[in-house]
Structures are given as structure tokens and as C-alpha cells.
C-alpha positions in Angstrom: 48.5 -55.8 52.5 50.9 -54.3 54.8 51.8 -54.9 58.1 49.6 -51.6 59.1 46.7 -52.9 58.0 47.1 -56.1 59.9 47.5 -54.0 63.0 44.6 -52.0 62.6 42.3 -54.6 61.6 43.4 -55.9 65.3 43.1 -52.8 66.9 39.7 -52.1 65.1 38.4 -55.7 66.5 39.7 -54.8 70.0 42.2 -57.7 69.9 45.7 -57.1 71.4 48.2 -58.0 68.9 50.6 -60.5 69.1 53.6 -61.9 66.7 50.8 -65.0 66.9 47.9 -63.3 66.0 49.6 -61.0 63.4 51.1 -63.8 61.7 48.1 -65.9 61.6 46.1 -62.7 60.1 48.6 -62.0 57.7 49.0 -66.2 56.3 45.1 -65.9 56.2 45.1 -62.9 54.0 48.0 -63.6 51.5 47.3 -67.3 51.3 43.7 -68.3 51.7 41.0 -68.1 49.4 37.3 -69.1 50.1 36.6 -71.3 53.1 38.7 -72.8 54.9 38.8 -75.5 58.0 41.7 -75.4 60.9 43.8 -78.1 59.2 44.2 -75.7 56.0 45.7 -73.6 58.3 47.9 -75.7 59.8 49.7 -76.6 56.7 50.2 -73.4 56.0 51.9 -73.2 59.1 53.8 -76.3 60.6 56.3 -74.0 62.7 53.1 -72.7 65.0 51.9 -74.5 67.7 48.7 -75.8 67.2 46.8 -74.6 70.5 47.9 -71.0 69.2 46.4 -71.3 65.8 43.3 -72.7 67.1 43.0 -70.1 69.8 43.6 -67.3 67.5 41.1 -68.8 64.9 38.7 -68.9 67.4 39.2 -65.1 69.1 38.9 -64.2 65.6 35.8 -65.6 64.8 34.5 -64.0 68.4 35.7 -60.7 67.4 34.4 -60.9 63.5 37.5 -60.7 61.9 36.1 -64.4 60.5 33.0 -66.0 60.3 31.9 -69.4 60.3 30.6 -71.4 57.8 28.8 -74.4 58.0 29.0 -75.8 54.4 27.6 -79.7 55.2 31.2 -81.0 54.9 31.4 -81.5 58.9 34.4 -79.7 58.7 34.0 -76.4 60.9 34.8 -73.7 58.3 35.7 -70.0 58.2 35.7 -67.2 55.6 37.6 -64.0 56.4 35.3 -60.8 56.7 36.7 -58.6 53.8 34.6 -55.9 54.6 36.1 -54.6 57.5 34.7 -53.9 61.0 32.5 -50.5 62.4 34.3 -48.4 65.4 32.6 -50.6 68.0 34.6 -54.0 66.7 31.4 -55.4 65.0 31.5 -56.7 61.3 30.4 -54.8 59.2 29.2 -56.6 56.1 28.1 -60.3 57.6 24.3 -59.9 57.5 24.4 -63.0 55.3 26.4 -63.4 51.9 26.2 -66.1 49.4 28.8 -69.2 49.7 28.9 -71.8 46.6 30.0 -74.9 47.4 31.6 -77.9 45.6 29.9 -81.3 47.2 32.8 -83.6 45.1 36.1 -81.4 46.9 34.0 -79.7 49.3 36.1 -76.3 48.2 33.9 -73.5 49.6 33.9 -69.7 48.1 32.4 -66.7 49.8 30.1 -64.3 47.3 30.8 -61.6 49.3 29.1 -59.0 46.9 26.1 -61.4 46.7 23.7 -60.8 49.8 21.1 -62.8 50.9 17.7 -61.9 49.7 15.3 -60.2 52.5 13.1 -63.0 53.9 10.3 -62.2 56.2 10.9 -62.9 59.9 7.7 -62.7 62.5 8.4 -60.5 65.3 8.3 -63.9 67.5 11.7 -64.1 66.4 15.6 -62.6 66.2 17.7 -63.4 63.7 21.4 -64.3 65.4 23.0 -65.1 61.9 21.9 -66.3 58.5 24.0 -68.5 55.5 23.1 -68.9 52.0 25.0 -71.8 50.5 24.5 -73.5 46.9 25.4 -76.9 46.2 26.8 -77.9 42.9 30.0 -79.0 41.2 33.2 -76.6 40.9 34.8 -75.7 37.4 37.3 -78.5 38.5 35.1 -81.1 39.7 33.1 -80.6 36.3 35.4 -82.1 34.0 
């Protein structure tokens, strides 16, 4: 992905850009896969302050550009949104996905394609956000 793209997904999510902000987008695209926690991060980039990173994380989370996921590690998690946001800034895809993850290395990957079925809600009731994890052993953890 270009540096374009990374502009636009900020400028889609209302976020003023920064060298931060642009920086931490871009390491999250080109070097994360599946979930990941604020440490990840951080390791990926010693040179950034780590107030920044965590600030960033968070307004990106707030403004949809990631979503949290709470896979029973007690790590705080995120997955990028891959799906892109509508006009108003609001994610477009999260209405719940599937997330598999590993309970030996506690790796976590979104399903992105993979939504969660329709479950009946009463009317009693609103819906804020929904996760669908499964539990079970990675291809590495198998062996």
C-alpha cells in the first residue's frame, strides 16, 4: 500500500494526519497479521515514544480504523478493519467476524470473510458490538 492510501484511510476516519499516525498505520499494515496487543507494536517500533503509539492505537480504535478484540488472553487486542470505512468515518464491515484463536501462543487471526451468524435479539435490547472467537490449537502449536 502506498502512502495515498494511508492518507485517505485517515482522511476517510476524520483523523488529522500526522508523521505519527501515518507511520503507525503504515507498520500496522505492512507488518501485522491477525491480532495483535500494544507491546507487538512496540517492537516494531522502539524509535516511537510509547505515549504516541498508545494514543494513536487508541484514536484508531475510536475512529474504526481497528477494533478490539478480546480473545481471553488478558492482553487488550486489536485487528485492523480491512474493509474500509463509509463517508461518515464508520466501519464498514465490523458487524461481527470470526477470530480463531490459539490457547497454547495465544496468536489470534481475524476471519474477516467469515461473519457471524444472525442470532435473535429481543427488542429489549441493542446490540453495541458482537465477537465470535474459536478456541483451539494453531498449525504450530499442533505439532
Amino acid at each position: 500500500m502506498n502512502q495515498k492510501k494511508y492518507e485517505e484511510i485517515l482522511r476517510q476516519a476524520k483523523i488529522r494526519m500526522t508523521a505519527n499516525r501515518l507511520l503507525v498505520l503504515q507498520t500496522l499494515h505492512e507488518s501485522v497479521q491477525g491480532a495483535f496487543a500494544f507491546s507487538d507494536i512496540l517492537e516494531k517500533m522502539p524509535f516511537m515514544d510509547e505515549s504516541s503509539v498508545y494514543r494513536t492505537l487508541a484514536l484508531f480504535a475510536e475512529n474504526h480504523i481497528l477494533h478490539h478484540v478480546d480473545d481471553g488472553s488478558g492482553k487488550q487486542k486489536y485487528c485492523l478493519c480491512r474493509c474500509g470505512l463509509n463517508g461518515s468515518g464508520h466501519e464498514l464491515h465490523h458487524q461481527g467476524h470470526v477470530h480463531l484463536t490459539c490457547i497454547r501462543c495465544h496468536k489470534t487471526v481475524c476471519l474477516d470473510d467469515i461473519t457471524i451468524p444472525p442470532v435473535p435479539i429481543p427488542d429489549t435490547f441493542t446490540v453495541i458490538e458482537s465477537e465470535y472467537i474459536i478456541k483451539g490449537l494453531c498449525e504450530k502449536c499442533r505439532k
